[in-house]
C-alpha positions as CSV (number, residue, x, y, z in Angstrom):
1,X,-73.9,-151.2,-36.2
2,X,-75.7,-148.5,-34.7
3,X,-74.3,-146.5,-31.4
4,X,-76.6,-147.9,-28.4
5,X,-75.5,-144.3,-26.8
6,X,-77.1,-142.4,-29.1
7,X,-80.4,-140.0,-28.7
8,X,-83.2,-141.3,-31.6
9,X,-84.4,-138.1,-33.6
10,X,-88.2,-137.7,-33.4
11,X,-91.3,-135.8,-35.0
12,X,-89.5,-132.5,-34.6
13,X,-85.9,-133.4,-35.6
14,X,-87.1,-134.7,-39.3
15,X,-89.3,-131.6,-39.4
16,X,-86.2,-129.6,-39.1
17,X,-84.7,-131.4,-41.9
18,X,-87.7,-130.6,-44.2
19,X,-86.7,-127.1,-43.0
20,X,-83.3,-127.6,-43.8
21,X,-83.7,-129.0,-47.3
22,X,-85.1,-125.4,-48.4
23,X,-81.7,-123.3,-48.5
24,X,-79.8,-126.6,-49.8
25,X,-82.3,-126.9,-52.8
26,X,-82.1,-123.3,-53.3
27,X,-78.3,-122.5,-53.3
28,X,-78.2,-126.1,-55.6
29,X,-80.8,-124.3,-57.8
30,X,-78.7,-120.8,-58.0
31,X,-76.0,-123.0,-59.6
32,X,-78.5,-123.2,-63.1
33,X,-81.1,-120.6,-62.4
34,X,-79.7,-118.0,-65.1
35,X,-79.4,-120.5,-67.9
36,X,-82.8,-119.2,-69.6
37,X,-82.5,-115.7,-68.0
38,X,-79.5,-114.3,-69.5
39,X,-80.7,-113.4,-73.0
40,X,-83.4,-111.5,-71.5
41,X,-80.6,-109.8,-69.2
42,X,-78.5,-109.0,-72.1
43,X,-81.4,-107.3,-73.3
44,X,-82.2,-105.4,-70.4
45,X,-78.8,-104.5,-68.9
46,X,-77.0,-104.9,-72.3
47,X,-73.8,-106.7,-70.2
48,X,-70.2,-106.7,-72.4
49,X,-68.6,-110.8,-72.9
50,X,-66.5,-110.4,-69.7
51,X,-69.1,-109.1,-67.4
52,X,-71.5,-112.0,-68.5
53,X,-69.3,-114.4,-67.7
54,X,-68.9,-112.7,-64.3
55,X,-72.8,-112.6,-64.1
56,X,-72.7,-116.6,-64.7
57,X,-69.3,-117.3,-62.6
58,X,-69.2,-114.8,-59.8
59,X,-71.3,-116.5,-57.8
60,X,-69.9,-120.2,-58.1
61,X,-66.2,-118.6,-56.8
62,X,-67.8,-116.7,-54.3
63,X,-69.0,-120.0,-53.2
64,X,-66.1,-122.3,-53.4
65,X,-63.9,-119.9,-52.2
66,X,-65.8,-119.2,-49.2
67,X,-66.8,-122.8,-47.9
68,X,-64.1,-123.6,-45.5
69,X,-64.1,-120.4,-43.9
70,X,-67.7,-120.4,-43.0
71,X,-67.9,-123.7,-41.8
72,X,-65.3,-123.3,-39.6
73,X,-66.9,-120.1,-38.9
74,X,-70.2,-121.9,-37.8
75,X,-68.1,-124.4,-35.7
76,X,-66.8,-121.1,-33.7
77,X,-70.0,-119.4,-33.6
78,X,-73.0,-121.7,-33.9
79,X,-74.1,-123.6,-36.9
80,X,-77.9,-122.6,-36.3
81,X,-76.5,-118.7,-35.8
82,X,-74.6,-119.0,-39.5
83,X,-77.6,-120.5,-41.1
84,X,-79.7,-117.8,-40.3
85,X,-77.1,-115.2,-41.0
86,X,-77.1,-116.7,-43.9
87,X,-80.0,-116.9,-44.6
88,X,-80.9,-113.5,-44.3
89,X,-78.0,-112.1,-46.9
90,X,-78.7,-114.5,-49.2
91,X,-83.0,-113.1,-49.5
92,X,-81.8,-110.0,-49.2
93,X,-78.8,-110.5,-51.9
94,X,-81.6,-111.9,-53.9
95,X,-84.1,-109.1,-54.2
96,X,-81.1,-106.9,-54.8
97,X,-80.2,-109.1,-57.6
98,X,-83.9,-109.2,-58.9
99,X,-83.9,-105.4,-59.1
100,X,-80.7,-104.7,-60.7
101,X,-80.1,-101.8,-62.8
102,X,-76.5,-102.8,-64.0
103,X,-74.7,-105.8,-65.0
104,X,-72.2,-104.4,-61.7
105,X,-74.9,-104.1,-59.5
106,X,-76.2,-108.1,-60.6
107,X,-72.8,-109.0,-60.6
108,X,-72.3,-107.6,-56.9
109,X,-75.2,-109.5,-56.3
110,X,-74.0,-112.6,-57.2
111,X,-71.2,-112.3,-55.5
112,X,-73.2,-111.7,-51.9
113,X,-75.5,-114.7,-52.8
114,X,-72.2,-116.7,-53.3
115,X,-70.7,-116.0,-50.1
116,X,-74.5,-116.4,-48.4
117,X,-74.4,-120.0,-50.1
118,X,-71.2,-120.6,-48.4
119,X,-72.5,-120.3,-45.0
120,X,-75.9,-122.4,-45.9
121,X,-74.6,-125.5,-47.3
122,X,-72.2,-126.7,-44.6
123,X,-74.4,-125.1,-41.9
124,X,-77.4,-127.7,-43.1
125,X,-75.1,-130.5,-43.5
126,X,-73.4,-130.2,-40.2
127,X,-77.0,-129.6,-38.5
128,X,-78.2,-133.2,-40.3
129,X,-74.8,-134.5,-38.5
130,X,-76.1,-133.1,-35.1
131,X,-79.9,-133.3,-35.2
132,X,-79.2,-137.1,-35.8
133,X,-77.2,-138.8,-33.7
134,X,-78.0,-142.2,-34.3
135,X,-76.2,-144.0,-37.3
136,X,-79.1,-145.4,-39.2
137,X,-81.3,-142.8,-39.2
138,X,-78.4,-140.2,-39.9
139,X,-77.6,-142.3,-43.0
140,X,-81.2,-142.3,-44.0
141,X,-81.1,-138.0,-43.3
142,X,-78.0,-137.4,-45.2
143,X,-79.5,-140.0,-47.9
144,X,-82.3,-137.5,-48.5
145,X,-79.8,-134.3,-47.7
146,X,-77.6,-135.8,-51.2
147,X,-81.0,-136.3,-53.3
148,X,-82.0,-133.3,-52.7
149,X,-78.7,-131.4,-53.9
150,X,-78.7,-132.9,-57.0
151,X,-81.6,-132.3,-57.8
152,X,-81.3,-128.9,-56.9
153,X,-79.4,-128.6,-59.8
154,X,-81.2,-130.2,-62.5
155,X,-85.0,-128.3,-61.3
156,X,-83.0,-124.5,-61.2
157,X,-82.9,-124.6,-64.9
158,X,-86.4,-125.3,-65.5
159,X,-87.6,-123.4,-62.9
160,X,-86.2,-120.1,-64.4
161,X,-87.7,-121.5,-68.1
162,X,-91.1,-121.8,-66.3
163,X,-90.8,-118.3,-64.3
164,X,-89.5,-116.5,-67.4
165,X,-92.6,-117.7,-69.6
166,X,-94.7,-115.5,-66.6
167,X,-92.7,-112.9,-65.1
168,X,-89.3,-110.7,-65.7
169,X,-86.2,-112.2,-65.6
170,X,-85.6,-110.9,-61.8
171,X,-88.4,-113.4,-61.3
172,X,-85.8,-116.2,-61.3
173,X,-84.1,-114.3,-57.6
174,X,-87.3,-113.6,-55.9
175,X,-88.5,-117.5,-56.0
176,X,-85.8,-117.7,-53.0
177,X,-87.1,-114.9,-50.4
178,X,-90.1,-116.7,-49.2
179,X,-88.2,-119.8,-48.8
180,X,-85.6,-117.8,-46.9
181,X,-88.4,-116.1,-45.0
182,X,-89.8,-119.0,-43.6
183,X,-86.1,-120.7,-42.7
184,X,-85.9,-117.5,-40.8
185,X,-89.4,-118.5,-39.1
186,X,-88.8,-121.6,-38.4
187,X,-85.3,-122.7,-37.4
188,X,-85.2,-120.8,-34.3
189,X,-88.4,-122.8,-33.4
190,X,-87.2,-126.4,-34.3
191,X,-83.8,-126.8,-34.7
192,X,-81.4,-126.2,-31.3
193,X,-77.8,-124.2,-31.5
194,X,-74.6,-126.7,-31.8
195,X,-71.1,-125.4,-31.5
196,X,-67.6,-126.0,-30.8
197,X,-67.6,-125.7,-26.6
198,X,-63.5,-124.9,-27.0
199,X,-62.8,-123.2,-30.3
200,X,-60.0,-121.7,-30.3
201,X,-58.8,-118.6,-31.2
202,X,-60.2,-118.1,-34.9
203,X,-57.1,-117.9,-37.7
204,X,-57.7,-114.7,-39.7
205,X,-54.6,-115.3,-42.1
206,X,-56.0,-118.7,-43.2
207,X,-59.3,-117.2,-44.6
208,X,-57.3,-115.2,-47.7
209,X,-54.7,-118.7,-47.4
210,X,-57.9,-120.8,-48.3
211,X,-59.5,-118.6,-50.9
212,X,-56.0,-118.0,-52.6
213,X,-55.6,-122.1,-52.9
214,X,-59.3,-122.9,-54.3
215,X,-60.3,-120.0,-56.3
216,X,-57.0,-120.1,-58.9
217,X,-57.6,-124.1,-58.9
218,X,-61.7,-123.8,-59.9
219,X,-61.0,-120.8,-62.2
220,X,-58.4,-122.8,-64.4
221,X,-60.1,-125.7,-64.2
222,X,-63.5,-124.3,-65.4
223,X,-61.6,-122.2,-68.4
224,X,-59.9,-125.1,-69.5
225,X,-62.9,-127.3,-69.7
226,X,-64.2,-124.0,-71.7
227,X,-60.8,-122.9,-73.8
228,X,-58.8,-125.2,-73.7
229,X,-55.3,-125.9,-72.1
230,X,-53.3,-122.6,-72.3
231,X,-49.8,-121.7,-70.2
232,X,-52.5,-118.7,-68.1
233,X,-54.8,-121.5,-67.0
234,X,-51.9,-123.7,-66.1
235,X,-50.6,-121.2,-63.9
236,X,-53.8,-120.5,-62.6
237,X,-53.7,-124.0,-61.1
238,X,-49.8,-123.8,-60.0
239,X,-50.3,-121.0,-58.2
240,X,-53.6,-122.6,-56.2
241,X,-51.5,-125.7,-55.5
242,X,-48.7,-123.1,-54.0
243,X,-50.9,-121.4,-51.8
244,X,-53.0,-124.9,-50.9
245,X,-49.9,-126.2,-49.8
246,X,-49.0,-123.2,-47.6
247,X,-52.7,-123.6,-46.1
248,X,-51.8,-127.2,-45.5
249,X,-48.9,-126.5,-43.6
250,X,-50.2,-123.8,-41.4
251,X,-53.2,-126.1,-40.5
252,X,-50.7,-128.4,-39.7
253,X,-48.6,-126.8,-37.0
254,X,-51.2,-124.3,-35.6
255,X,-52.9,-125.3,-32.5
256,X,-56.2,-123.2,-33.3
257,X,-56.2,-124.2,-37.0
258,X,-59.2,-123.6,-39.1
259,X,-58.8,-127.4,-40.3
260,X,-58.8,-129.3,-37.3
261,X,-56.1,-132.2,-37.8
262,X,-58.5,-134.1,-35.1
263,X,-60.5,-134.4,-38.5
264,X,-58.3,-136.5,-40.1
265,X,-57.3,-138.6,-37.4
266,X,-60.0,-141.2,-38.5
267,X,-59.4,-143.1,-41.7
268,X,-63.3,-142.7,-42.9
269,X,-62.9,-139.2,-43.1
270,X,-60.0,-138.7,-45.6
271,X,-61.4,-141.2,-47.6
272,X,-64.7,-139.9,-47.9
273,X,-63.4,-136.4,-48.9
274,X,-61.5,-138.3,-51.3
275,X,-64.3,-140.9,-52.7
276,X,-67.3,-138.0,-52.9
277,X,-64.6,-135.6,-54.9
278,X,-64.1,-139.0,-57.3
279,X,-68.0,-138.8,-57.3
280,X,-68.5,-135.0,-58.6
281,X,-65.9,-136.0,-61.0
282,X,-68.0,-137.9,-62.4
283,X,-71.6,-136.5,-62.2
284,X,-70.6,-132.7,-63.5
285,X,-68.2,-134.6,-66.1
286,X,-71.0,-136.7,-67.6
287,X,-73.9,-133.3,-67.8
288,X,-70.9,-131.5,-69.9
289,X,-71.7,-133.5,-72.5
290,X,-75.5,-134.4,-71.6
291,X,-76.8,-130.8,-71.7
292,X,-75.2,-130.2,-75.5
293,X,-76.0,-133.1,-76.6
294,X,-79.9,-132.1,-75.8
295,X,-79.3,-129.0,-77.9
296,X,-76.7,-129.0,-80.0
297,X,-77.3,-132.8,-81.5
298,X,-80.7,-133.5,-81.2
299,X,-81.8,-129.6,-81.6
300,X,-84.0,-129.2,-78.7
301,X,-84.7,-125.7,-77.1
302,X,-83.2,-124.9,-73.6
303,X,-86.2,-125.2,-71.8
304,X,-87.4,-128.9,-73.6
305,X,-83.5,-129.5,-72.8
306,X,-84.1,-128.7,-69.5
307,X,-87.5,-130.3,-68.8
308,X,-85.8,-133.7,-70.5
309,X,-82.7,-133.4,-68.2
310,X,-84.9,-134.0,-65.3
311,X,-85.8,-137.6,-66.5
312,X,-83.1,-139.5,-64.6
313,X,-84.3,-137.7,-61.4
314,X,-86.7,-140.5,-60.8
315,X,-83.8,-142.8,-60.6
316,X,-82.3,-140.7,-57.8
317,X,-85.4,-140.6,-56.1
318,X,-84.8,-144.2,-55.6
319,X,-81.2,-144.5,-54.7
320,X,-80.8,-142.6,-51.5
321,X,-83.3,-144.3,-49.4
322,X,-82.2,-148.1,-50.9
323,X,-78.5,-147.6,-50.5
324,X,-78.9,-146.1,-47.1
325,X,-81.0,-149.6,-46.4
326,X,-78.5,-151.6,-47.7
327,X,-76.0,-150.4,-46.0
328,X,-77.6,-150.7,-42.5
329,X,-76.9,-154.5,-43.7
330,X,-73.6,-155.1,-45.0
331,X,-70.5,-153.7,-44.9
332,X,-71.1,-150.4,-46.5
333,X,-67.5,-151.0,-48.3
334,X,-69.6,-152.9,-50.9
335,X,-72.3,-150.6,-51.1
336,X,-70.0,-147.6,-52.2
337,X,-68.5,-150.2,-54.8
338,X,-71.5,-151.1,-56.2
339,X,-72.5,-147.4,-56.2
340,X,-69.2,-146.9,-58.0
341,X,-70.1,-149.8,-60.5
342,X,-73.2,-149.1,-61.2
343,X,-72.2,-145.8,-62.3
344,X,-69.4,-147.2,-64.6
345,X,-72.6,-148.8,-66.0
346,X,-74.4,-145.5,-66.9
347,X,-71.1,-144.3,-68.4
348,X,-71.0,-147.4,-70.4
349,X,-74.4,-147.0,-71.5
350,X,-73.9,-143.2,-72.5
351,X,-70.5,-144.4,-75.0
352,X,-72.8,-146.3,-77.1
353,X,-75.0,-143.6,-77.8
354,X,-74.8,-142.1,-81.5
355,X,-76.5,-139.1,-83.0
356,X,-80.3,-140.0,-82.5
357,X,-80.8,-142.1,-78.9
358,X,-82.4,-139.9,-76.7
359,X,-83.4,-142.9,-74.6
360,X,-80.5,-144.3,-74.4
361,X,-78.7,-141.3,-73.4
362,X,-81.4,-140.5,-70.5
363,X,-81.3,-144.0,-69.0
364,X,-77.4,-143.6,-68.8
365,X,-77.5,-141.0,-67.2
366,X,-80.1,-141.7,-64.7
367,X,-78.0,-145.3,-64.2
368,X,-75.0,-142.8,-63.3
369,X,-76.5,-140.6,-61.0
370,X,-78.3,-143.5,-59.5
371,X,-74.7,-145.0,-58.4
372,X,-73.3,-141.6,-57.9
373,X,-76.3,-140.3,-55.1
374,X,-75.7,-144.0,-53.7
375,X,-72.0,-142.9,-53.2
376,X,-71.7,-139.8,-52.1
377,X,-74.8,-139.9,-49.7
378,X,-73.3,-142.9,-47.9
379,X,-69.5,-141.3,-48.3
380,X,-70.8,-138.3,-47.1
381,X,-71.8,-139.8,-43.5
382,X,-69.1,-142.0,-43.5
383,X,-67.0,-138.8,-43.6
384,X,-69.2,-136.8,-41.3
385,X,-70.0,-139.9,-38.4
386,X,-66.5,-140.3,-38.6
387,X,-65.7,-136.4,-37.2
388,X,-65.7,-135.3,-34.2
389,X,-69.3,-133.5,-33.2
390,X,-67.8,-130.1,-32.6
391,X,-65.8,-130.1,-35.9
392,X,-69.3,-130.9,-38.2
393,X,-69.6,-127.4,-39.7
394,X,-65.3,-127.8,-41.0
395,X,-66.2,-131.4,-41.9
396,X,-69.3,-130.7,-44.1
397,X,-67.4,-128.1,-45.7
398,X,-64.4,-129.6,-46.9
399,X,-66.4,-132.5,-48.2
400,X,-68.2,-130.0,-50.4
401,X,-64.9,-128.3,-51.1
402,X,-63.7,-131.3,-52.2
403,X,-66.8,-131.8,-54.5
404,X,-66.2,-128.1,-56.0
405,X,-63.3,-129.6,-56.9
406,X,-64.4,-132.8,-58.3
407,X,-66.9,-131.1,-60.3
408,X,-64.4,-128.2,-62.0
409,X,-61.8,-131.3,-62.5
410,X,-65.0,-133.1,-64.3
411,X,-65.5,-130.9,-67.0
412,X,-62.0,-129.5,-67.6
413,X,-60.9,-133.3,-68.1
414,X,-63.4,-135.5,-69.4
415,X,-64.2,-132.2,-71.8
416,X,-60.6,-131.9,-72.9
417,X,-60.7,-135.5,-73.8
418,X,-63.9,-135.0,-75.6
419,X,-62.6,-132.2,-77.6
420,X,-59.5,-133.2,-78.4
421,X,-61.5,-136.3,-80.2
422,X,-63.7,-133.7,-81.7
423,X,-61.1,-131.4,-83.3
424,X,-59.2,-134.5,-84.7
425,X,-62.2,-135.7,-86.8
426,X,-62.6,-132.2,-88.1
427,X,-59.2,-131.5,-88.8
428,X,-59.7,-129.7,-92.1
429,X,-63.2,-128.3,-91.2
430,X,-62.8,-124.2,-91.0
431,X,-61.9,-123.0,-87.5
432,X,-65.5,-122.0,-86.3
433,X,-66.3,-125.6,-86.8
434,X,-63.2,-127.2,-85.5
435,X,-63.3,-125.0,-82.3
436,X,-66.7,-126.4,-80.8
437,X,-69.6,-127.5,-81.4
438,X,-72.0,-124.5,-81.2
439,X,-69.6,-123.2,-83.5
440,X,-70.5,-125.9,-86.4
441,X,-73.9,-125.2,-85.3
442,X,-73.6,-121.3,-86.0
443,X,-71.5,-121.5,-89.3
444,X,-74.6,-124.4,-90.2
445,X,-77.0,-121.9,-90.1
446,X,-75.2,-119.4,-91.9
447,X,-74.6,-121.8,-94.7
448,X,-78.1,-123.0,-94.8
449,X,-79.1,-125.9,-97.2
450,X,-77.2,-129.1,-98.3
451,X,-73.6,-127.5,-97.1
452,X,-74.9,-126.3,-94.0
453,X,-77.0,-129.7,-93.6
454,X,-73.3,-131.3,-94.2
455,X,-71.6,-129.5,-91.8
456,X,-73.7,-129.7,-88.9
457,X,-73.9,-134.2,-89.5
458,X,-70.3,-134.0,-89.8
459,X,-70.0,-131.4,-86.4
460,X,-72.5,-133.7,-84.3
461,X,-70.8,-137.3,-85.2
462,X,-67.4,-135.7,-84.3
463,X,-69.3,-134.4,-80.9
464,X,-71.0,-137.7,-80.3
465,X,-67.1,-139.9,-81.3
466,X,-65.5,-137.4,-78.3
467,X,-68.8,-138.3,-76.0
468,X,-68.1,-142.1,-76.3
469,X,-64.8,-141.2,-75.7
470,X,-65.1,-139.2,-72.7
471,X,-67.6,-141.9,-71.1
472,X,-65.1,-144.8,-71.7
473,X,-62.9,-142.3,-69.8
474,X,-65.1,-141.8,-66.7
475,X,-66.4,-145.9,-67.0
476,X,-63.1,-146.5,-66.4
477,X,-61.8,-144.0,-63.5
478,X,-65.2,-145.3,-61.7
479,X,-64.3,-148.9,-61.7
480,X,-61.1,-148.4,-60.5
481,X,-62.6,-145.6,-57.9
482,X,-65.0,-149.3,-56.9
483,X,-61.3,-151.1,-56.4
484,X,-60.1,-148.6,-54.4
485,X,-63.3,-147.8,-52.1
486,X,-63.2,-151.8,-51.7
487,X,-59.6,-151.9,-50.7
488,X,-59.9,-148.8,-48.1
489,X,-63.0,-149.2,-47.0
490,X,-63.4,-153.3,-46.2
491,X,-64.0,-154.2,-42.5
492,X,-64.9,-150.4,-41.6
493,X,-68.5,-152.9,-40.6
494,X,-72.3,-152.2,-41.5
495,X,-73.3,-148.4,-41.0
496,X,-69.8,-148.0,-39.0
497,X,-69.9,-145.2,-36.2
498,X,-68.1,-143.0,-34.7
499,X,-67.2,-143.7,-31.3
500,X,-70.0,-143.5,-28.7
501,X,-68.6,-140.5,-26.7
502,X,-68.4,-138.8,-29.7
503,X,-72.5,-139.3,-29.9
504,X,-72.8,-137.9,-26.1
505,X,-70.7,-134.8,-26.9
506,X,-72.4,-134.2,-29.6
507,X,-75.9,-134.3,-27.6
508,X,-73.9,-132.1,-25.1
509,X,-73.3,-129.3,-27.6
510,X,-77.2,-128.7,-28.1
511,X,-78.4,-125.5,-26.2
């Protein structure tokens, strides 16, 4: 039902979100840019094990850690302000990383791209939230706003393969400074300043409270879906649940909290944090085991990896716009479901795959992210029409906090299940083999003829028994994710607003 109240968006306000889409695709891209660059970094800066994992990591923490401070930061100061501040650290962090002569000095860079990420991707998500005030064609922005993230992710690793077949590996870094450049052009031009008209005072204590609750929870997470369950990662995540909880409660009985509990006052918005975070689950759960499957089973390079991991794109291509439609039509409860459903489907699809079905594999995968894009696009403005105007820039960013989350929780889980099922069918296989899969591949080699031939059959049928595991795993969490969107959901009406003075504030905000 769509707010009679509210302003339509024009020629200039979807021009804006062409302009908008440019720092979301990049910081989405950063994510895999370095997946092709970092032998020829090794090479160059000649990094030790620990500091290339920093070079990979560093900027994903910076990130996470960061994203709740900086959009309530944005709600204080001015979301247009932010993005531009932003914008300009994150080019400038990016020629510095292009021209570094030390794995410190990339790693340092890294960590400033991170933190300019953080103020970019709720600053665009919580401009979408203002620039369109009216529910349909919000849902149809946001739609494209969710396409374009994932997609981000998949094109960042093939546009470093293609860069690094022309140019040095800074190449990869200095694709983002004309893109920054021109944000920097034309924002001021097109998109107006929104902010918080009564702030606050801004909570200095819960910036380290915030960082000290997700960066523990992430880094265990992520090392577990990599290492394994150990008692350092398991603390890792008690301690990020101590401090979370101490964050909780001091957003809960200060008046100028950086969480606003006028957020949560709304049913849509706690379950949308809730549903998308389901969502990421999924989607960074199921490319765990797509990606090595590419490589390490079928025996594709990284780049024809990458350029095949693009395939189910077209599907998301689709999904945005028609689930955004639908839901201008029904009772967007269903939608989500389906969305939900339909990517059960694509999980059930990728558990029948054995060691030789590329097809297969790519069309259950682009079934998934079809009903995943179709969820968290429409979850995602549930969530954000459901908060308060003034609070976008702290809604957007705990819905991709909550997404950080989703995706870290992905891979540690769905990969522990997957590997647990891999090591039990190798039991008596040497402990190279047993530990992973690109081990088998590696001791394969080595052995070379029919006992290397032996090995790597046995190492990829164990790989592919733990991938139909894993899928059977998410196919189920996602159906009972479609129950439970159903059940919280029903009766919230087709395209359900927020409440029209919600709309006039928020057109009262623009300067």
């Amino acid at each position: 039902m769509t707010n009679p109240a509210a302003r339509l968006a024009g020629r200039q306000e979807w021009t804006a979100l062409t302009v908008l889409l440019l720092p979301l695709l990049l910081v989405s891209m950063d994510v895999s840019v370095l997946y092709f660059a970092i032998p020829a970094i090794t090479r160059e800066l000649d990094p030790s094990a620990t500091q290339q994992l920093w070079i990979f990591d560093s900027y994903a923490f910076a990130l996470s850690g960061l994203l709740i401070t900086m959009g309530s930061l944005g709600d204080r100061i001015g979301r247009r302000k932010l993005l531009l501040t932003g914008a300009a650290a994150f080019g400038l962090a990016s020629v510095a990383a292009a021209y570094a002569s030390s794995a410190e000095m990339l790693i340092a860079a890294r960590v400033l791209l991170g933190i300019g990420g953080a103020t970019l991707m709720p600053s665009t998500l919580a401009l979408v939230r203002n620039l369109f005030q009216d529910d349909r064609q919000r849902g149809k922005a946001i739609a494209i706003w969710s396409g374009a993230m994932t997609g981000g992710i998949a094109l960042g690793s093939v546009m470093s393969g293609v860069m690094l077949n022309h140019f040095w590996w800074g190449s990869v870094f200095l694709i983002n400074v004309p893109a920054m450049l021109l944000l920097l052009v034309l924002v001021p031009v097109l998109v107006p300043e929104f902010k918080d008209p009564a702030p606050g005072r801004f909570d200095l204590l819960s910036v380290p409270l915030s960082m000290a609750a997700v960066l523990p929870v992430v880094y265990g997470l992520k090392e577990i879906a990599a290492e394994g369950f150990t008692p350092l990662y398991a603390g890792c995540l008690a301690a990020g649940l101590a401090f979370g909880w101490l964050f909780v409660r001091r957003q809960r009985t200060r008046d100028d909290a950086m969480v606003s509990r006028a957020l949560f006052r709304e049913r849509g918005f706690g379950a949308g944090i809730g549903l998308n975070t389901i969502a990421a689950f999924a989607m960074m759960g199921s490319a765990y085991f797509t990606t090595q499957y590419l490589q390490s089973v079928l025996g594709m390079g990284t780049l024809e990896a990458a350029l095949w991991s693009l395939a189910p794109s077209v599907f998301i291509g689709a999904a945005a716009p028609v689930s955004a439609a639908l839901a201008q039509k029904t009772d967007r409860a269903y939608v989500i479901s389906g969305g939900f459903v339909l990517a059960a489907a694509g999980f059930a699809l990728i558990s029948l795959v054995d060691t030789d079905a590329l097809w297969l594999l790519l069309t259950g995968a682009g079934v998934l992210a079809c009903g995943i894009v179709t969820v968290m696009s429409l979850v995602s403005d549930m969530a954000l029409g459901a908060a308060p105007a003034e609070k976008a820039g702290s809604a957007a960013s705990l819905l991709e906090t909550g997404q950080e989350f989703g995706g870290a929780l992905g891979m540690a889980l769905l990969g522990s299940l997957g590997t647990a099922v891999y090591r039990s069918d190798l039991a008596g296989s040497e402990p190279a083999v047993r530990e992973t899969l690109g081990g088998a591949v590696a001791t394969a080699q080595e052995l070379g003829g029919a006992a290397g031939g032996q090995v790597l059959t046995a190492a990829r049928e164990a790989f592919v028994h733990g991938m139909q595991y894993a899928a059977w795993g998410g196919t189920v969490l996602l159906l009972a994710a479609a129950v439970l969107a159903a059940a919280l959901l029903r009766g919230r009406g087709a395209q359900a607003s927020a409440p029209a003075e919600r709309a006039a504030a928020g057109e009262a905000l623009a300067h």
